[in-house]
N, C-alpha and C positions, 0 to 999 in steps of 0.2 A: 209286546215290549214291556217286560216290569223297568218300569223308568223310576227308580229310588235308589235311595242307597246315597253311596261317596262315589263321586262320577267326578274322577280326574281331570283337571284340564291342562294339558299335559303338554310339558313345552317341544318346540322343533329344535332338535340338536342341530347345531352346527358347525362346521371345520373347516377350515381355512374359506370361509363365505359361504358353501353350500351346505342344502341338507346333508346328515351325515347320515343319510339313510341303514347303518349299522347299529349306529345307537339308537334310534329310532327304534329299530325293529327289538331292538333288545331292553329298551326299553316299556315297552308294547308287552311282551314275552314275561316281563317281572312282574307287571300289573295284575295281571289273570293269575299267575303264580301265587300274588299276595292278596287277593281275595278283594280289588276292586269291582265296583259291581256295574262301573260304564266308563266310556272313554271318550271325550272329548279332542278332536284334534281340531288345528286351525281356531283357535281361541283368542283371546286377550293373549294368555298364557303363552297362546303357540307360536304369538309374533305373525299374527294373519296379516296385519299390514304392510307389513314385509316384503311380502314371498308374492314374487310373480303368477301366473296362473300357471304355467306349467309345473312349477314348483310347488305350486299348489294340488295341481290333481297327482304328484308321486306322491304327497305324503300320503293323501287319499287310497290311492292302491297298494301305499302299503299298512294302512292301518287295516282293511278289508283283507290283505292277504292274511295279515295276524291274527285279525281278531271278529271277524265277520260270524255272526249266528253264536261266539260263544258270549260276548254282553252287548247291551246296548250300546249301539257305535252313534256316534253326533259327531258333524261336520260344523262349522262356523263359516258361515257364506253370506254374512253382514257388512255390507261398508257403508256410505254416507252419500250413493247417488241408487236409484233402485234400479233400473234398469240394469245393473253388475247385479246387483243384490239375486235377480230375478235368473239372470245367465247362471249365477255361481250357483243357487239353488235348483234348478233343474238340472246342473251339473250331478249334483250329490243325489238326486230322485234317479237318474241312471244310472248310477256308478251303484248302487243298492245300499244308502246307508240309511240306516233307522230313523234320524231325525236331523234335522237342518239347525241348526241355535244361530237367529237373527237378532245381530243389537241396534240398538237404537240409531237412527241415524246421528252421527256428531259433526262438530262443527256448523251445520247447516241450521241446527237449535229451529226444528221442527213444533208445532203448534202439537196439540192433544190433536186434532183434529186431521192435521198434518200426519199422524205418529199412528193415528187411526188408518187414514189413507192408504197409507208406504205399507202396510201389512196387510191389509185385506189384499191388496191388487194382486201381492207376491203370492197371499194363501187361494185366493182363486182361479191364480192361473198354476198351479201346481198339487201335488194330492201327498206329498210326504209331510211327515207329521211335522209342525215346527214347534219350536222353541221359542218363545220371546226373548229378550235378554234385556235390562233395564238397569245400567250404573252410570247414573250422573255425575260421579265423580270423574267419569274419562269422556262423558260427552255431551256435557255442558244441558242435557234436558232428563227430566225426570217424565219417567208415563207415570201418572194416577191411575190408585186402583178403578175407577170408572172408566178408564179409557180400556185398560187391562182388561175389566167384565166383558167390554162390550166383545172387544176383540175373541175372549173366549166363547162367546160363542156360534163364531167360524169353526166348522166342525173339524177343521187339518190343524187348529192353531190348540196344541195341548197344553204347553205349560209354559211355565214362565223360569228365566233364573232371574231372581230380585237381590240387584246387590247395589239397594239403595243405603242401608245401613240400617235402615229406618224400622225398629220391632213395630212402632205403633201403624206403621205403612203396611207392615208384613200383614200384621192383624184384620185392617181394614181389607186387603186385598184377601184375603182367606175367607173372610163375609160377605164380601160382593161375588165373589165369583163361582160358576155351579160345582158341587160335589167335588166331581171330577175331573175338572181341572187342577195339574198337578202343579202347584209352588214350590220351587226349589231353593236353598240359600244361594247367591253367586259371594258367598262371605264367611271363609271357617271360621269365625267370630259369634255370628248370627246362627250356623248352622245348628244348633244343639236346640237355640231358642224357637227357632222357625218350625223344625220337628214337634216340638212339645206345642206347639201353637195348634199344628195341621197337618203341615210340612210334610216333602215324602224326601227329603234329604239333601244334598250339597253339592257343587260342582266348583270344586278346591284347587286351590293350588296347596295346599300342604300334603296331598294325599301324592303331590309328584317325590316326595320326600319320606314321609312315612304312609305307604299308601295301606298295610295291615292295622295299624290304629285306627286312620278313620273312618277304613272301611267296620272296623269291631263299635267305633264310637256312634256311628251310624244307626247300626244294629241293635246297638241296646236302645237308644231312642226310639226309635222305631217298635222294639216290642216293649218299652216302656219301663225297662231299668234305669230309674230316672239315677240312683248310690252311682252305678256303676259308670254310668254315660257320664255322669257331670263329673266324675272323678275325671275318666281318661280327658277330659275337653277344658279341665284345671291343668292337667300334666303338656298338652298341648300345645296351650294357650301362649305360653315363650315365641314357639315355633310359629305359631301366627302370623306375630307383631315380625319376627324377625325374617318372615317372607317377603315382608314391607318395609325392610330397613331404608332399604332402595326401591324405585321401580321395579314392579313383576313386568316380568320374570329373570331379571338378573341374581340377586339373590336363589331363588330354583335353583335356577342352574349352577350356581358356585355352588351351592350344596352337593348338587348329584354329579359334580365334578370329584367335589372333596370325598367324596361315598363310591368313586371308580365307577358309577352309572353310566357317564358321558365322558367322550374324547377330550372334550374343550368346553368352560362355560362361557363360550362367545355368543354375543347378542352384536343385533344389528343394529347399526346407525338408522336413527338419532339415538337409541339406548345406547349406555357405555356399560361397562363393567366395573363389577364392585369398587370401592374407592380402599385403598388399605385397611385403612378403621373397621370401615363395612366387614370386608373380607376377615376381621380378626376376632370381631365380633359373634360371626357366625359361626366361625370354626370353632370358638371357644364356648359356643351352647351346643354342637355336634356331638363335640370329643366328653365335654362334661354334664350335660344332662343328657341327653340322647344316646349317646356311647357309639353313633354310628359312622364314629370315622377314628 
């Protein structure tokens, strides 16, 4: 599994309340088409907390229908009690996806030691590769790179998405941790910096928008066009902040609504949808810097 690059995390369309498993799939279908190099489904992004389990394992069979053995497929099988954690994860070891992305437990504001625990138990009773995931911003506890090390070296537990915000965290965690363990950005902000740090690349939400730039923005980091990369990641950089106007992923989704991607940019309660401002704001960086609507 080459695990780098711009690895999508890609939202769950939906229409009148359920999955819209057509934009989904065509969604899926665009990605490979634009030169993403992984796919994330059941994310932050995807609205995993959401979606029932049944609803949960369609998107699953159909992100494997789509896009199985052509990039690295990742599932998000994270919540905040581990016994699900553990169910939803040997879910995805049988359904055959490449890798599991577990976040940090939230709400529960787990100890290091706690945060140590909750992952070992999952990576020893299971043999698919995992993913850490670590944003304190959505769940109230930060892992340290020491706890991160240690974790790495469980031989199922590969990488990490770090979207502490934190470059001098990123750095620390890239020197505590062996070789081969792979750092990802969970922040198109950080993603450019993280690369140039160690980094094997990003797991975005802007790449669900423009997914041919950050897969190219990627690429040049990666083989070390720093002109080039830091150009496209200034050009970007709008679109960042403006995936954040609101909660992700409502913004996503009014975009890839505005762009004919998706039927509807409906998000589920407790998200709402764009507020007008929101919504005029984005349309008017789409239509006049972007041109993609």
């Amino acid at each position: 599994m080459n695990l780098q690059g711009s690895i999508v995390a890609l939202v769950t369309p939906f229409k009148d309340g359920k999955v819209d498993e057509t934009s989904l799939r065509g969604l899926i279908r665009w990605h490979l088409q634009q030169g993403t190099d992984g796919i994330l489904v059941l994310g932050t992004t995807g609205e995993a907390a959401t979606l029932e389990k049944e609803e949960r394992k369609r998107v699953m069979e159909i992100a494997l229908e789509e896009a199985k053995g052509k990039v690295p497929l990742i599932v998000g099988t994270g919540t905040n009690n581990t016994a699900r954690v553990l169910e939803y994860t040997k879910l995805a070891e049988e359904m055959g996806f490449d890798a599991a992305l577990i976040v940090t437990p939230y709400y529960n504001k787990p100890t290091q030691n706690g945060l140590y625990a909750h992952y070992s138990y999952i990576a020893k009773q299971t043999k698919i590769p995992i993913i850490l995931y670590n944003v304190p911003g959505r769940t109230s506890v930060n892992m340290l790179p020491d706890t991160t090390a240690k974790l790495a070296e469980i031989e199922n537990i590969i990488a990490i998405k770090e979207a502490c915000g934190d470059i001098k965290q990123v750095t620390e965690l890239l020197m505590r941790c062996p070789k081969d363990f792979i750092v990802l950005s969970g922040d198109d902000f950080t993603a450019l910096a993280t690369v140039f740090l160690g980094g094997k690349g990003v797991i975005s939400v802007v790449a669900n928008v423009t997914p041919k730039e950050m897969a190219a923005l990627m690429r040049y980091a990666l083989s070390g066009d720093i002109a080039k990369a830091n150009e496209l990641n200034l050009y970007l950089y709008p679109l960042y902040k403006a995936m954040f106007i609101e909660t992700n992923p409502a913004p996503a989704k009014h975009a890839l609504w505005l762009m004919g991607k998706i039927e509807t940019p409906e998000v589920r309660l407790p998200l709402a949808g764009l507020t007008e401002s929101s919504a005029e704001q984005l349309k008017k960086l789409l239509q006049e810097k972007y041109k993609l609507i």
